[in-house]
C-alpha positions as CSV (number, residue, x, y, z in Angstrom):
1,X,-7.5,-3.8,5.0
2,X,-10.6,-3.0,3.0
3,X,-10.6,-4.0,-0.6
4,X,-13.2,-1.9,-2.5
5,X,-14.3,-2.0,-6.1
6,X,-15.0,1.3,-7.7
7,X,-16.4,2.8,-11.0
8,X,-15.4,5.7,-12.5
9,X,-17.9,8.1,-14.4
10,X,-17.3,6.5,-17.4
11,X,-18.2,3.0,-16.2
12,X,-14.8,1.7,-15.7
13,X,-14.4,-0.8,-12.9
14,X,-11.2,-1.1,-10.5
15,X,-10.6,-2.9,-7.2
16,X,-8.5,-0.8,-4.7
17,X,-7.1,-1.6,-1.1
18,X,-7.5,0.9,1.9
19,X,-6.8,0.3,5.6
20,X,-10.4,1.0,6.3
21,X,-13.3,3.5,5.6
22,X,-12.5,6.2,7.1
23,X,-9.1,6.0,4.8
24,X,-11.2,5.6,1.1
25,X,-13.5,9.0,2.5
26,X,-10.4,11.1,3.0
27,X,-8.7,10.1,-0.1
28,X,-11.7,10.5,-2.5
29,X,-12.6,13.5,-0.8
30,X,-9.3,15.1,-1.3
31,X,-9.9,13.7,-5.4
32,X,-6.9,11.5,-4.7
33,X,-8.0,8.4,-6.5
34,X,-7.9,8.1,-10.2
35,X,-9.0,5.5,-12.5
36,X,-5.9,3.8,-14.0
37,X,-7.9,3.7,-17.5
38,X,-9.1,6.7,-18.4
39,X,-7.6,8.9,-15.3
40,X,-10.9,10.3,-14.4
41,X,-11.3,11.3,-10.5
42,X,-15.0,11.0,-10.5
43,X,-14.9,7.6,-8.6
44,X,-17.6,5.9,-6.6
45,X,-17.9,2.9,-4.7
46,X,-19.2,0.1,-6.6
47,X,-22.1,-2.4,-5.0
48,X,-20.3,-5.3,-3.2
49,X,-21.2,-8.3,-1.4
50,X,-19.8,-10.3,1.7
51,X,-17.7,-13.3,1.2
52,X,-15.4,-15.4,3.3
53,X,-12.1,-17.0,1.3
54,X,-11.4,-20.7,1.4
55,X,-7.5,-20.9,0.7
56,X,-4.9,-21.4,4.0
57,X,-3.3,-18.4,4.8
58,X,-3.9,-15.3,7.0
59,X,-6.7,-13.7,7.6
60,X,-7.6,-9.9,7.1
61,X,-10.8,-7.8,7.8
62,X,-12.2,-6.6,4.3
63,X,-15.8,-6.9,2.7
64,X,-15.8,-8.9,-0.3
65,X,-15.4,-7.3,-4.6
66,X,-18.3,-7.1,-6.2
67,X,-19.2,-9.7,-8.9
68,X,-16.5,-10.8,-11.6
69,X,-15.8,-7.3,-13.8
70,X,-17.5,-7.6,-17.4
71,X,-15.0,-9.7,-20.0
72,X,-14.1,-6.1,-21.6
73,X,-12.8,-5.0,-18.5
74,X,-10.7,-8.4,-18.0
75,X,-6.9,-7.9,-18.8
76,X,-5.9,-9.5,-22.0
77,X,-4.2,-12.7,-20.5
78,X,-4.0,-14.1,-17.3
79,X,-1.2,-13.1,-14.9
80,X,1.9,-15.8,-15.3
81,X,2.8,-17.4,-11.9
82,X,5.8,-15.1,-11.7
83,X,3.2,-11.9,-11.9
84,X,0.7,-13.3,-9.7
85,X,3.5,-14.1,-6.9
86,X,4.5,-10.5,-7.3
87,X,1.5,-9.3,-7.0
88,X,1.2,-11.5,-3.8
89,X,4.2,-10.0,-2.4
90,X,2.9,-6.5,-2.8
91,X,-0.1,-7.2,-0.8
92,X,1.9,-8.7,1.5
93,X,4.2,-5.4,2.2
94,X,1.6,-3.5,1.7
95,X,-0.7,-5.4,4.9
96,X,2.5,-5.3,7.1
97,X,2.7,-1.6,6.4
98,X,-0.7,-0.1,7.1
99,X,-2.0,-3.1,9.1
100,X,-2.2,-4.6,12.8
101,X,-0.1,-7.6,13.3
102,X,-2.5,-9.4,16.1
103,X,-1.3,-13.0,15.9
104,X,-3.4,-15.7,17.0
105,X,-5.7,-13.1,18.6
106,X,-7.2,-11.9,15.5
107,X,-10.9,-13.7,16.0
108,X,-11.1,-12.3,19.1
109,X,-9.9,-9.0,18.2
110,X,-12.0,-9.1,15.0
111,X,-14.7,-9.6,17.1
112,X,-14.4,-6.6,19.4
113,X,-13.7,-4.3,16.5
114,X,-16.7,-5.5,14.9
115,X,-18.7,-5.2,18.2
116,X,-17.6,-1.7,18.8
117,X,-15.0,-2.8,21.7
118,X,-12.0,-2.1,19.7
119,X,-10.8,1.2,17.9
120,X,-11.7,0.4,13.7
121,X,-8.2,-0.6,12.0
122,X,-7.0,-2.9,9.7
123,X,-5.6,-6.2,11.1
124,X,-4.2,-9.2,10.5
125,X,-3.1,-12.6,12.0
126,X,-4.3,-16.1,11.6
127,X,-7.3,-17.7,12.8
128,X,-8.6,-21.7,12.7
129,X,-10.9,-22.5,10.4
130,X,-13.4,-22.7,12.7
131,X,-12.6,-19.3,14.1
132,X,-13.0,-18.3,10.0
133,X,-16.1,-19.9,9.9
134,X,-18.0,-18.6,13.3
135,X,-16.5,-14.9,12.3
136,X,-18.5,-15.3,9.1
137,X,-21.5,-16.9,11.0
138,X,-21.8,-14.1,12.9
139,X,-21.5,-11.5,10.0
140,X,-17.7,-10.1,10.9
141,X,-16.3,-10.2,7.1
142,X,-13.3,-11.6,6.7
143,X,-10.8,-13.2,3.9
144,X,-7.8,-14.9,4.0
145,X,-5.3,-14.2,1.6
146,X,-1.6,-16.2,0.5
147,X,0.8,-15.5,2.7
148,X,3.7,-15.7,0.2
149,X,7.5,-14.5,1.4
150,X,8.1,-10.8,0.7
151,X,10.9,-11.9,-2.0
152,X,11.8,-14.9,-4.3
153,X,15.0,-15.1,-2.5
């Protein structure tokens, strides 16, 4: 999974998921992507940097959004816990659907994809923290994200 932030042409910022590359090129190609403000589909990629996430969880292979978005662009209020486990949840389904489940193998398969020994794909699985860090030492970008359960149930 790839989270990228994008800009419309009339400066609107939005952060979008896509299993990788290849999958953001075909749907803005196809003008498939919209912004949700204005509903423009002149959309680029916006600059973004590399980070690594500190919180417990599993891991997935995305680069890192771009700066915080400009206050104007922040949503009224903050998300309530309710709407931020949602939200959580979503991700969740949404990895499980268009992603690799690799287990405990994810640094190592991490490492071949980012090394050119492994087909490019989304994945996901856990990894030590000092897995985490040496992926991030060696420049493979990674994240972990909350693994919350798929319903409040």
């Amino acid at each position: 999974m790839i989270l990228f932030t994008l800009r419309c042409d009339k400066g609107h910022e939005i952060e979008a998921w896509f299993r990788d590359n290849a999958a953001y090129k075909r749907q803005h190609g196809r003008g498939e992507i919209a912004c949700p403000e204005c509903g423009s589909n002149k959309i680029e990629k916006a600059p973004m940097a590399p980070r690594l996430g500190k919180s417990r969880g599993d891991v997935v292979v995305q680069p890192a959004p771009a700066p915080a978005p400009s206050p104007a662009a922040m949503p009224e209020r903050p998300p309530t816990p309710a709407e931020f486990r949602r939200t959580l949840q979503q991700m969740r389904r949404y990895v499980e659907t268009n992603c690799e489940h690799v287990g405990p193998r994810f640094a190592e398969e991490a490492r071949k994809i980012h090394n050119g020994e492994a087909p490019s794909r989304g994945i996901y699985g856990e990894a030590t923290d000092a897995e985490s860090e040496a992926l991030s030492d060696d420049g493979i970008e990674v994240a972990r994200i909350p693994w919350v359960p798929t319903s409040d149930a």
